[in-house]
Each structure stands twice: as C-alpha cells, then as structure tokens.
C-alpha positions as CSV (number, residue, x, y, z in Angstrom):
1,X,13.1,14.4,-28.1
2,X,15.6,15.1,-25.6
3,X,17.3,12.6,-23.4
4,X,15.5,9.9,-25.8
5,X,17.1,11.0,-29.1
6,X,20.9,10.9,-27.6
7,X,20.2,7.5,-27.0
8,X,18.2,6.3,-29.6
9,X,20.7,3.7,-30.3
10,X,20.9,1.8,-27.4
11,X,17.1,2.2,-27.0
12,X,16.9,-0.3,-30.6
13,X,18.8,-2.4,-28.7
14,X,17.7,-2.8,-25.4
15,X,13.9,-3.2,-26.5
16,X,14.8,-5.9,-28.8
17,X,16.7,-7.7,-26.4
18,X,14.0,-7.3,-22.8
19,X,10.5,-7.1,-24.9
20,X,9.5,-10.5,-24.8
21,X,11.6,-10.5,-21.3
22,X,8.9,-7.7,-20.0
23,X,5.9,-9.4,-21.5
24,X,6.6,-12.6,-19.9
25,X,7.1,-10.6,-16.7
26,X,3.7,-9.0,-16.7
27,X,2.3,-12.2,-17.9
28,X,4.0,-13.9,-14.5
29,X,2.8,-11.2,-12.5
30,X,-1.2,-11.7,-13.7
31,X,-1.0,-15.5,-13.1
32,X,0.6,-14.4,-9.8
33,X,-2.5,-12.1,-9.1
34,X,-4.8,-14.8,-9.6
35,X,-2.9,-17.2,-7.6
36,X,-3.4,-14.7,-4.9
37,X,-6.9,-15.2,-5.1
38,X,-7.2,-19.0,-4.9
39,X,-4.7,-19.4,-2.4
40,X,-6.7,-17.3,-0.3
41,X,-9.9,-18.6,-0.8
42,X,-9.0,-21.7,0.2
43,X,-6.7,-20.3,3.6
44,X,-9.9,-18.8,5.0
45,X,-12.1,-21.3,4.0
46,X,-13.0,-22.6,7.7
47,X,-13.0,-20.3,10.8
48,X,-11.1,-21.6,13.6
49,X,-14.1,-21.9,16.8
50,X,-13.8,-25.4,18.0
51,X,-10.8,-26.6,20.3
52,X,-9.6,-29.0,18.3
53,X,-10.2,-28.2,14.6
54,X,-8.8,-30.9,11.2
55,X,-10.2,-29.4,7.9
56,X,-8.5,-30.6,4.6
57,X,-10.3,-30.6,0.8
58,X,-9.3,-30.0,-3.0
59,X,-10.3,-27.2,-5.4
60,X,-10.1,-28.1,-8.7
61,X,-10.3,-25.0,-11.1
62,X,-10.1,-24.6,-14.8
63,X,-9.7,-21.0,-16.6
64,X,-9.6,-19.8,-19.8
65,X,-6.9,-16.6,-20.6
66,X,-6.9,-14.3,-23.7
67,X,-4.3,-11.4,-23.4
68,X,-3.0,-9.1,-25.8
69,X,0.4,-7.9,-24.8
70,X,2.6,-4.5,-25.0
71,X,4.0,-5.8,-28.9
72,X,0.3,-6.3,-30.3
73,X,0.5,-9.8,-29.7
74,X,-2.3,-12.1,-28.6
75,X,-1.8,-15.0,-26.0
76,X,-4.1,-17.4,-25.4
77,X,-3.9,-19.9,-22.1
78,X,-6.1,-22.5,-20.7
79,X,-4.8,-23.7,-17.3
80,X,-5.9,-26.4,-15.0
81,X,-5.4,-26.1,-11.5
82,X,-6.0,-28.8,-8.5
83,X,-5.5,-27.2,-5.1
84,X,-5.4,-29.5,-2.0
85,X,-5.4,-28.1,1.4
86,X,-5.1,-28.9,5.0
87,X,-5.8,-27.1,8.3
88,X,-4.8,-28.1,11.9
89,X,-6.1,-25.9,14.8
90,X,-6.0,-26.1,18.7
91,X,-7.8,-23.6,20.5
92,X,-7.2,-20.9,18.3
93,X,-3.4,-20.6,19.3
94,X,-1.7,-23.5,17.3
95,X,-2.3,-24.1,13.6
96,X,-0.4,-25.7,11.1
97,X,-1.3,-24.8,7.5
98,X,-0.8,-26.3,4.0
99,X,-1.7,-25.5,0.1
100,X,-0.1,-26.9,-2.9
101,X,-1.2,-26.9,-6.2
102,X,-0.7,-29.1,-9.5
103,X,-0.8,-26.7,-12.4
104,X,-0.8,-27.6,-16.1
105,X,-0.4,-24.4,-18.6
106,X,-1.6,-25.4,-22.3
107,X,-0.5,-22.5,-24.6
108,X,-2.0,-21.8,-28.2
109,X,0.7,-22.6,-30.2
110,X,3.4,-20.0,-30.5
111,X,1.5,-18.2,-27.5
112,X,4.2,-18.8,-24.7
113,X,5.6,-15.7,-23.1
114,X,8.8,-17.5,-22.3
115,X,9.2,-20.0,-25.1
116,X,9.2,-22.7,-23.1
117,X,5.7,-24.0,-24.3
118,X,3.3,-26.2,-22.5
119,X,4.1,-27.3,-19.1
120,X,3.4,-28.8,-16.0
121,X,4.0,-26.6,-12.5
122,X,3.7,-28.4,-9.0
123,X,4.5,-25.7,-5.9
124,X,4.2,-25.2,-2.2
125,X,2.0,-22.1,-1.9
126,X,1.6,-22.1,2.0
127,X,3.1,-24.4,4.6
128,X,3.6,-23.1,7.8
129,X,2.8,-22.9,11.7
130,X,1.3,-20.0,14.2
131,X,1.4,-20.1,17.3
132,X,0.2,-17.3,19.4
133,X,0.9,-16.7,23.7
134,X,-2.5,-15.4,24.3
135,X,-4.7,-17.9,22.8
136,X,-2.2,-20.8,24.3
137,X,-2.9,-18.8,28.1
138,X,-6.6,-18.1,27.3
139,X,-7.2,-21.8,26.2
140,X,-5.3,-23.4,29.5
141,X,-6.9,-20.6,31.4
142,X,-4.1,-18.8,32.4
143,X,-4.0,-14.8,32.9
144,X,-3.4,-13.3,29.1
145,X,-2.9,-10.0,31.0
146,X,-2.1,-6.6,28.3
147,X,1.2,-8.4,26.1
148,X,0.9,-11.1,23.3
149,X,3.7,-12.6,21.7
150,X,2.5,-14.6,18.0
151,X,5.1,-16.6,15.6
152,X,4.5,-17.6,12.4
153,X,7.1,-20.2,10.6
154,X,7.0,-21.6,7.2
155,X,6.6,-20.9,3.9
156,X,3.4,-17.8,3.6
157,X,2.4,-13.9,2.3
158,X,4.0,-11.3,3.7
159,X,1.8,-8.1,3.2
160,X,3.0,-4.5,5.1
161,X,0.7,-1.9,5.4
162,X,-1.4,-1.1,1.8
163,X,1.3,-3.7,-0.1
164,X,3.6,-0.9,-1.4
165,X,6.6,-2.0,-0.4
166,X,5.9,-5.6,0.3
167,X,3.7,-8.4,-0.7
168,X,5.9,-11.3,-1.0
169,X,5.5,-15.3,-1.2
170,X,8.3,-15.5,1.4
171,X,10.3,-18.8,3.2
172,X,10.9,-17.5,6.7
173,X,9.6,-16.1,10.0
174,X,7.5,-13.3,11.4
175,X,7.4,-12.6,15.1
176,X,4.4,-10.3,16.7
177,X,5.0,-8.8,19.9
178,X,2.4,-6.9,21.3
179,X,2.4,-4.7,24.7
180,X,-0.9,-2.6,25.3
181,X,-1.6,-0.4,22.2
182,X,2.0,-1.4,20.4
183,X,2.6,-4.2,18.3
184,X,6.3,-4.9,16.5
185,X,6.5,-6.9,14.1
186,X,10.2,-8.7,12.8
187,X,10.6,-10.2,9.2
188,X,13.1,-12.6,8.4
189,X,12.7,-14.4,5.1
190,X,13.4,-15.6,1.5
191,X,11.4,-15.7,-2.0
192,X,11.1,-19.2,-2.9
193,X,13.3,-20.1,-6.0
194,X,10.2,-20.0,-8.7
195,X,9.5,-16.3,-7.5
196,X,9.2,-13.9,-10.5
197,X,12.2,-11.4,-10.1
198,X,11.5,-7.6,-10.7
199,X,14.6,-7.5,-12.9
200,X,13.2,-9.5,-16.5
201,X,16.7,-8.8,-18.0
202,X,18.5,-10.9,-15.2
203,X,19.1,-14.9,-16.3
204,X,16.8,-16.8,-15.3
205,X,14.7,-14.2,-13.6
206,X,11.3,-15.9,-13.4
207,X,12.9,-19.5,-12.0
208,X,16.0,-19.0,-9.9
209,X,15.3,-16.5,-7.6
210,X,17.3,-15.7,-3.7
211,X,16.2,-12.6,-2.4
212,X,16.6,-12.1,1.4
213,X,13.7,-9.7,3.3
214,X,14.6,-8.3,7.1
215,X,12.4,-5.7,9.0
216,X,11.0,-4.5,11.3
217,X,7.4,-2.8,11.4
218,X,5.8,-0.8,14.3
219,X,2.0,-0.5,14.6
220,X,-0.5,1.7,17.2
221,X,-3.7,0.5,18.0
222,X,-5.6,4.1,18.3
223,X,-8.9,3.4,18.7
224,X,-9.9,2.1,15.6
225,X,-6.9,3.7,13.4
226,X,-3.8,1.8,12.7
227,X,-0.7,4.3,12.2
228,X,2.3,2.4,11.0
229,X,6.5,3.1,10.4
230,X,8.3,0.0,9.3
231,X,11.8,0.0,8.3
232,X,12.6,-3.0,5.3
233,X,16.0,-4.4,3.8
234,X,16.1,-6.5,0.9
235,X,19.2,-8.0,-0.3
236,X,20.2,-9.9,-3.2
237,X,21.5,-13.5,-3.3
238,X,20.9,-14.1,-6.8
239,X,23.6,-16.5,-8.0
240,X,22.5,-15.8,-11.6
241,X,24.3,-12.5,-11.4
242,X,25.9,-12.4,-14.5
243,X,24.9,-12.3,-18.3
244,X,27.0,-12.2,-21.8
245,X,25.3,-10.7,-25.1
246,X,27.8,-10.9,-27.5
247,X,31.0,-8.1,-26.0
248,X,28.7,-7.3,-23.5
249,X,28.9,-8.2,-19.6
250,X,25.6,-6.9,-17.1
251,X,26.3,-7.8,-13.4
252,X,23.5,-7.9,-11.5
253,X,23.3,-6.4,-7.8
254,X,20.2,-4.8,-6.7
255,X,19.9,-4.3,-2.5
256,X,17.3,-1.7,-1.2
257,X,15.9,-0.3,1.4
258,X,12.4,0.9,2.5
259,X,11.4,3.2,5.3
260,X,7.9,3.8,5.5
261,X,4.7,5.2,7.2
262,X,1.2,4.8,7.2
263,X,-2.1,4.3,8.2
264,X,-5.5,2.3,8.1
265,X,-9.0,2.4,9.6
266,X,-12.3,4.2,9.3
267,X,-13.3,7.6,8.9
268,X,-16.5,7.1,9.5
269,X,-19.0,3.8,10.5
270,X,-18.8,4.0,6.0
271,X,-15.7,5.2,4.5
272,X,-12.8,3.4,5.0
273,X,-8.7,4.7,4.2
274,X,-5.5,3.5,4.2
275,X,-2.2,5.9,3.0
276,X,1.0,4.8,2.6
277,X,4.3,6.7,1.8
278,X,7.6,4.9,1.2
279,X,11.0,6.5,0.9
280,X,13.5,3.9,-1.1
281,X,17.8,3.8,-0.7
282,X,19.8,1.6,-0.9
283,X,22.7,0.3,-4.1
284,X,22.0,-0.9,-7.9
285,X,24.3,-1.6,-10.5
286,X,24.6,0.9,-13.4
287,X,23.6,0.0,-17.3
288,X,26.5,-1.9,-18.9
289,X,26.5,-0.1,-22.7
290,X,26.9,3.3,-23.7
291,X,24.4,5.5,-25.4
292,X,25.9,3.9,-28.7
293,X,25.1,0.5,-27.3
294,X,29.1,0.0,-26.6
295,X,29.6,-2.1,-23.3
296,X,31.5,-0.1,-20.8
297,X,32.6,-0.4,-17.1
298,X,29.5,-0.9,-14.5
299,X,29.6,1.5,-11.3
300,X,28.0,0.7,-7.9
301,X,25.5,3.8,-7.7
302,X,23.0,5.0,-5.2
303,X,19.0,4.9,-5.1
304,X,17.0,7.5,-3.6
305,X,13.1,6.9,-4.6
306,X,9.6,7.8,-3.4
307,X,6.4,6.5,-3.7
308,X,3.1,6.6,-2.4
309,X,-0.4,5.2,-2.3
310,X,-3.8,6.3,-0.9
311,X,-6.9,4.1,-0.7
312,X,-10.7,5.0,0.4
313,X,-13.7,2.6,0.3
314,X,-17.2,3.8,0.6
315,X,-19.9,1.1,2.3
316,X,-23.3,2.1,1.5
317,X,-25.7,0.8,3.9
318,X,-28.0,-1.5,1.8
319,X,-29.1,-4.9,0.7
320,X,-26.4,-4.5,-2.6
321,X,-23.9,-4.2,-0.3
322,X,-22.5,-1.4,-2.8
323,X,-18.7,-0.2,-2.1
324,X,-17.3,2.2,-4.0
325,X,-13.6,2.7,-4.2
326,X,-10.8,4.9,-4.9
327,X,-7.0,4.8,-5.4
328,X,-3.9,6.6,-6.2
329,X,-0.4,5.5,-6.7
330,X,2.3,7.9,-7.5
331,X,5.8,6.3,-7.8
332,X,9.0,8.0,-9.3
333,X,11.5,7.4,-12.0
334,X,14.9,8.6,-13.1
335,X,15.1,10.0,-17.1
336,X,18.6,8.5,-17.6
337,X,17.1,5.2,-17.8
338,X,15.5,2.6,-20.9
339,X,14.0,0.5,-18.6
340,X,12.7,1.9,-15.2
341,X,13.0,-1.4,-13.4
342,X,16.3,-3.6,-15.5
343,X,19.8,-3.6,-15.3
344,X,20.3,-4.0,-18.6
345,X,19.1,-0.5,-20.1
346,X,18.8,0.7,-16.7
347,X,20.5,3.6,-14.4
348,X,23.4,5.4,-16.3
349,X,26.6,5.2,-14.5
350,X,28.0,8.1,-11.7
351,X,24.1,9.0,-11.0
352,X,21.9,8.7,-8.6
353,X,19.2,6.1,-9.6
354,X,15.6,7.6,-8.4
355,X,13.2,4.9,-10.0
356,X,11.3,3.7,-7.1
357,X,11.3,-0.5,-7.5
358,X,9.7,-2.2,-5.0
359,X,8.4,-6.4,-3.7
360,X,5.1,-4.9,-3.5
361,X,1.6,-5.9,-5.3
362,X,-0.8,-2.9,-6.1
363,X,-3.3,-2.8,-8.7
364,X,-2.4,-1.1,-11.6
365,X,-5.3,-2.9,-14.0
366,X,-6.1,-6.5,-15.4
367,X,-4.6,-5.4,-18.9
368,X,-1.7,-2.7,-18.7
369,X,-0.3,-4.0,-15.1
370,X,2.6,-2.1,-15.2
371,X,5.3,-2.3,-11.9
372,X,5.1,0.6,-9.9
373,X,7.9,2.6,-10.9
374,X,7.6,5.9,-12.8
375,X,3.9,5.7,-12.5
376,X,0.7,7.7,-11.5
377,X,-2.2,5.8,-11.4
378,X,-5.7,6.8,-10.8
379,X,-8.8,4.3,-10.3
380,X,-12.7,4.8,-9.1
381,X,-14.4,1.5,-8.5
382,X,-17.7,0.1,-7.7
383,X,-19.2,-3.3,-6.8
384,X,-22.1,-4.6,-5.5
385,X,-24.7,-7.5,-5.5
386,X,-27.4,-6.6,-7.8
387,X,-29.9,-9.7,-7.1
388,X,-29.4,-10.5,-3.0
389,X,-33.1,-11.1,-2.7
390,X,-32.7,-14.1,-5.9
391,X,-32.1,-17.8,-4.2
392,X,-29.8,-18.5,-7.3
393,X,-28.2,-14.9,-7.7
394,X,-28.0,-13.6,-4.2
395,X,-24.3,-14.0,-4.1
396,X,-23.7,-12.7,-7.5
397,X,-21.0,-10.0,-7.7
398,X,-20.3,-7.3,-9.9
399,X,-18.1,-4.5,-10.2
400,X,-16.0,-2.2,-12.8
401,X,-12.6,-0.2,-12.7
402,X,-11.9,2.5,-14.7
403,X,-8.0,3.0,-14.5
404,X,-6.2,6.4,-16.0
405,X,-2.4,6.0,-16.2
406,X,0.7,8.4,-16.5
407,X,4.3,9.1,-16.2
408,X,5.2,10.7,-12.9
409,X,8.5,12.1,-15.0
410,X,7.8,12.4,-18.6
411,X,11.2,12.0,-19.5
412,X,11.7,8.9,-17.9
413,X,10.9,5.1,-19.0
414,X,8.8,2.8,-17.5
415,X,8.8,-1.3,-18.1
416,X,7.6,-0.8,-22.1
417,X,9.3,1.9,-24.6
418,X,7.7,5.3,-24.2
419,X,8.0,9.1,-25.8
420,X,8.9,12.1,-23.5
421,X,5.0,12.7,-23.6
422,X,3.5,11.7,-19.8
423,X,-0.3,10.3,-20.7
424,X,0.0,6.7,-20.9
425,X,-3.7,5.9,-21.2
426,X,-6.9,4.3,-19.6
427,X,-8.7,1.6,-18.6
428,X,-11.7,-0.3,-18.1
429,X,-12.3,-3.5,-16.6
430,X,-15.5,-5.2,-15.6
431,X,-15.2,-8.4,-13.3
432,X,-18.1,-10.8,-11.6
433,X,-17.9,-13.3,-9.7
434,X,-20.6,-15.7,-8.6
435,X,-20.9,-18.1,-6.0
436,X,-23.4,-20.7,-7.4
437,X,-23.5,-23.2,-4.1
438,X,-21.5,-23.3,-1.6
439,X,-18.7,-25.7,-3.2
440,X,-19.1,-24.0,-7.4
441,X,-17.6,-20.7,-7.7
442,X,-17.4,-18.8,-11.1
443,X,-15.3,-15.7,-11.8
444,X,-14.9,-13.5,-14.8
445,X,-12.9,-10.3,-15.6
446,X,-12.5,-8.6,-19.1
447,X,-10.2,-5.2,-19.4
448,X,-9.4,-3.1,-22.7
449,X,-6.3,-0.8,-22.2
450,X,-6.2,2.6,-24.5
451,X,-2.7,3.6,-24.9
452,X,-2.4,6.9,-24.6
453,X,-0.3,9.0,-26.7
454,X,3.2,8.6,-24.8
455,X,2.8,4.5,-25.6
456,X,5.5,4.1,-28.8
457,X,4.8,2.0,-31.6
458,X,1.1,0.1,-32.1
459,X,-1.6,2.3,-30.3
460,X,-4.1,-0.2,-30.9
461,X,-6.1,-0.8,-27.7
462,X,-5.4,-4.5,-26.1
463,X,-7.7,-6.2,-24.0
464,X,-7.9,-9.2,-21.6
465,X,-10.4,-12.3,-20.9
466,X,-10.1,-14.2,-17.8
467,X,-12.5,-16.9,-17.4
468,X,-12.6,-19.3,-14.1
469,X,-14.6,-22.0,-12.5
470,X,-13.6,-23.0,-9.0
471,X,-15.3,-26.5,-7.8
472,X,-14.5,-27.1,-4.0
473,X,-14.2,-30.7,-2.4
C-alpha cells in the first residue's frame, strides 16, 4: 500500500481522534450551504427603484434533515428558523442592510455531530452599509462622468470570482473603485467568531474562530466578458492555537496566500462560462506525531498548491426555462499527509505541503461535500419548470445533479480515510423547489452517494433528505 502501510499506525490514531471532528465539519458546512440560501432570498427580496425605499419582514422556516455520514451513521435534524430583515435605501446609493436569525436545532437523540445536543443559535447574518459615488452624483444630479468609487461596511459575503478561493461570512470592508473599463476591488476583513474553521482538529474550531482576509482584486469590463487577477492573504488569529492529547502537543498556524485569475460572461446570447485558476503559498505547521504515532517537534513548512474550476451553463430558449449545467473542480493534495486539510495528521515535517486548502464554497454534492482539497470533481446538471403554463405549478422547479468524484493524487488523503486507489465515487441528487404564492416557498433536495472503491471501511451508499418550508411576512 505504499506511503499508507509505513504509517498505518498513526493513521488508527488520527481517524479515531478527527472522525467525528470531520463529520461535524461537513455537517457545519451543509447547514452553512442552506443558510446561504435563506439569507439570500431574503437580501434580494425588494429591488431598490424608489428614492426613498424602508422594507423590513420575517421568514419563518421549518426543515426536516436526514443525513447519513462518512462512519455509516445516520443523523436526523429538525430545525426551526425565524429570519427578520430590514432594508433602508436612498436613491439607489445609500442602503443600510440587516438579517438575523433565531435558530433552534432539535437532534434525534444521540444524533449530534458535536455532542453538544439540542440547542438554541441567535446570529447576525448581514448588517452593513453601501454607499456608492455614482448613484449619490446621479440622484443630486451632478456629472457621474467615467469613475465610480462604492464602499460597503459591515458584517456581509465576500464571494471572488467562481468562489474558489473565497466565499466568506466576513466583518469588514470592501472598497470598489472603478475608472472606465477597470474596477479594483480592496478586502479588508474578519470571520465572525461562530465561523466553521477549515481545520476540524483545531479546539474549538466550529465556535471561536479569528481569521483575517486582505486583497486585492482587479476586474476588465470587455464587452460582456469579465477577466479577473486578484491577489488574497489570509492570516491566522486563532487564539485556540494549541491542543494536548495525552504526550502530544499540535500548534496550530495556518497563513496562505492566493493568486488568481479568471473569467466570466457569455459565449454566446445561450451558454454561459466562468474559469478560475488559483495558485496557493503561503506557511502551515507540520503534523506533531511520527509515523508510529510518537509526538515529535513541529516545523514551520511551506505550501505550494493549485487548483482550479470551470463552469458552463446552457439557456435553452423556451417556456421551461431549461439550463443545463456543467462543472469541474480539480484541486491538489500532498501523499505525506492523513488528513488533506488538519494539523493534526497533516503535512509531515521538512516538506513542502501541496494540498490546496482554501475559504472558498463550491459544490461538491448535497451528500459527500467534501473540501476542495485533493479532489476532482465532475457534475452535469439540469433544471427547468416543467408546468409554467399551470396557475398553481407555474413556478415549480426541478432539477438533478449527477456528481462523479476522485483523488487528483491517489496516494494522498482527503478529509475521510482513503486507499491509494483514486475513484472515490458518484452521485445523484434531485432537488425542487416551489414557490406556491408569493409569501410560501417549499424546497426539497434528496442525494445518495456511492462510494467508490478508494472509500475505506463501510461502502454502503449514504444518502441525504432535506425538507424546507419558507413562509414570508
């Protein structure tokens, strides 16, 4: 088995101690999806077309959760969510923003991913302000001449390019300057504390989180294309930097780097693209045991990583609306590691660490979800609205996935333990979502991963139920 059977040992080890770590990880990252979606929903809920604009409501949004994770276990979830929102706008160029939401997570008994059972969750999503030159200059009619300058302040998503490298929740401030066909973009920001860390073996890693962002991204406006180079630092503030199991001490240090390029825009009036290519550096700390699970000294080691992502969307022109999609994501890993994105089982010491580990948010399916690291992923979509001539079912939505996963490096781990083989498996998933009236929403989504034969232990395929209904206010 090569690389895997000199450390068999400290394999044993390190998936004992980070397997319910890396379920409750993935299990953070799904909820984290779906916050994505309601937060959203409710952010673009009202265009802003009047001068003076004051919108404010409440969602309120049960949903139902049955998940089978990488140990064969089944977790069920029902969650209740209220969502209250509020929107001030002037003329387009001022707006102040907020969303928070009042969460209450009610396990099946035993079902926690992080042991911590039933609880109650209240959080900030958004709160910020915009404010941008042109609008203020257009509004007080004033020349707005070829330049823009645009702010935004305050707690909100950070998304670069196709989300790659970044798609962050972030505490901070983005500044837009624009001058003819060039905009350049500045980031300057922090996760909020409850952000989900990429590192599940760090203490505390999915409630006491400081991770600062800085960058700087530079845009063309070519025609209707939109090439892109951004350069990104992140650095870690963690002050849960330290762990003790038993002899063993892990310090924690992760700071990267990310220099990208890309692009977005049509092809034609029907297909749609958007590449993305990301080159990672930066320092990590190296694994703290030996290959006989003995705890030796850490080094301060290098990363040099890759990855990359290309998207395409096909509009047919039609009453179903009918898209179909396709993407690939192709990230690297390093074969000296047990654990593609940890410390703790992570990059042996005096190497080079080449396991691409990003703040980004692609999708890599409803049930496997595995980080972008060590991973090629394929997927061919479709939706469309099979009934838009149907009063009740004219805004009825379906659509399907079908995922197929692998090892970029065979050799190499990624978040779950692995063989040296490189097929990891495939995926369906099937979603729908229906918009009933204008204020009742429902959404569905059901996904059954195949592991493939480089999965270790229980091949048995899991699958995933997600079950929602949004009522707007």
């Amino acid at each position: 088995m090569g690389n895997w059977a000199r450390i068999a040992g400290l394999a044993v080890l390190t998936m004992a101690a980070n397997a319910w770590a890396q379920s409750d990880a993935r299990f953070d990252k799904q909820l984290e999806i779906y916050r994505r979606t309601t937060d959203l929903t409710a952010e673009n809920r009202v265009p802003a077309d009047e001068r003076a604009l004051i919108d404010y409501g409440l969602y309120l949004i049960p949903s139902y959760l049955s998940l089978d994770d990488p140990n064969g276990n089944n977790h069920v979830l029902h969650q209740y969510d209220a969502l209250g929102y509020a929107r001030v706008n002037l003329d387009s160029a001022q707006e102040f923003f907020f969303l928070g939401r009042i969460s209450y997570l009610d396990f099946n008994p035993g079902d926690s991913f992080d042991g911590r059972g039933d609880e109650h969750q209240e959080r900030v999503e958004r709160l910020f302000y915009h404010f941008d030159l042109a609008q203020f200059n257009k509004s007080n009619n004033h020349s707005t001449g070829d330049y823009d300058v645009a702010a935004t302040a305050g707690r909100q998503l950070v998304f670069w390019g196709n989300g790659l490298a970044l798609s962050e929740d972030l505490d901070g401030a983005t500044i837009d300057l624009t001058a003819g066909h060039l905009t350049l973009e500045f980031l300057a920001g922090m996760t909020p504390q409850d952000a989900v860390d990429i590192d599940s073996t760090r203490p505390r890693f999915d409630e006491d989180t400081h991770r600062g962002f800085f960058g700087a991204m530079l845009t063309a406006h070519v025609g209707s294309q939109r090439p892109y180079i951004y350069a990104l630092a992140q650095r870690d503030y963690n002050d849960e930097d330290l762990s003790q199991r038993g002899a063993i001490t892990t310090r924690y240090e992760y700071n990267s780097n990310y220099f990208g390029l890309g692009s977005r825009g049509p092809i034609s009036d029907r297909l749609l693209y958007g590449v993305e290519l990301s080159a990672e550096t930066g320092s990590t700390m190296s694994n703290s045991v030996d290959a006989g699970g003995n705890p030796i000294p850490q080094t301060d080691d290098d990363i040099e990583a890759l990855a990359a992502d290309v998207q395409l969307d096909y509009v047919f022109s039609e009453p179903h609306k009918t898209r179909l999609s396709f993407e690939t994501i192709l990230a690297s890993g390093d074969p000296d590691r047990l654990s593609t994105n940890n410390t703790f089982g992570g990059n042996r010491t005096h190497t080079d660490d080449h396991a691409f580990n990003s703040f980004g948010l692609l999708n890599t399916g409803f049930v496997f979800n595995a980080p972008v690291s060590n991973l090629l992923s394929f997927r061919l979509g479709a939706t469309t609205f099979p009934f838009p001539d149907k009063p009740l079912l004219e805004h009825l939505q379906c659509g399907v996935d079908m995922f197929a996963f692998a090892k970029t490096q065979k050799d190499a781990p990624i978040d779950e333990g692995t063989s040296d083989d490189r097929y990891l498996g495939c995926e369906p998933d099937l979603f729908l979502n229906w918009q009933l009236t204008e204020d009742l929403t429902l959404a569905a989504r059901y996904g059954l991963f195949f592991p493939g034969q480089a999965i270790s232990g229980d091949n048995t395929p899991r699958q995933g139920i997600f079950l929602s209904v949004a009522y707007a206010f």
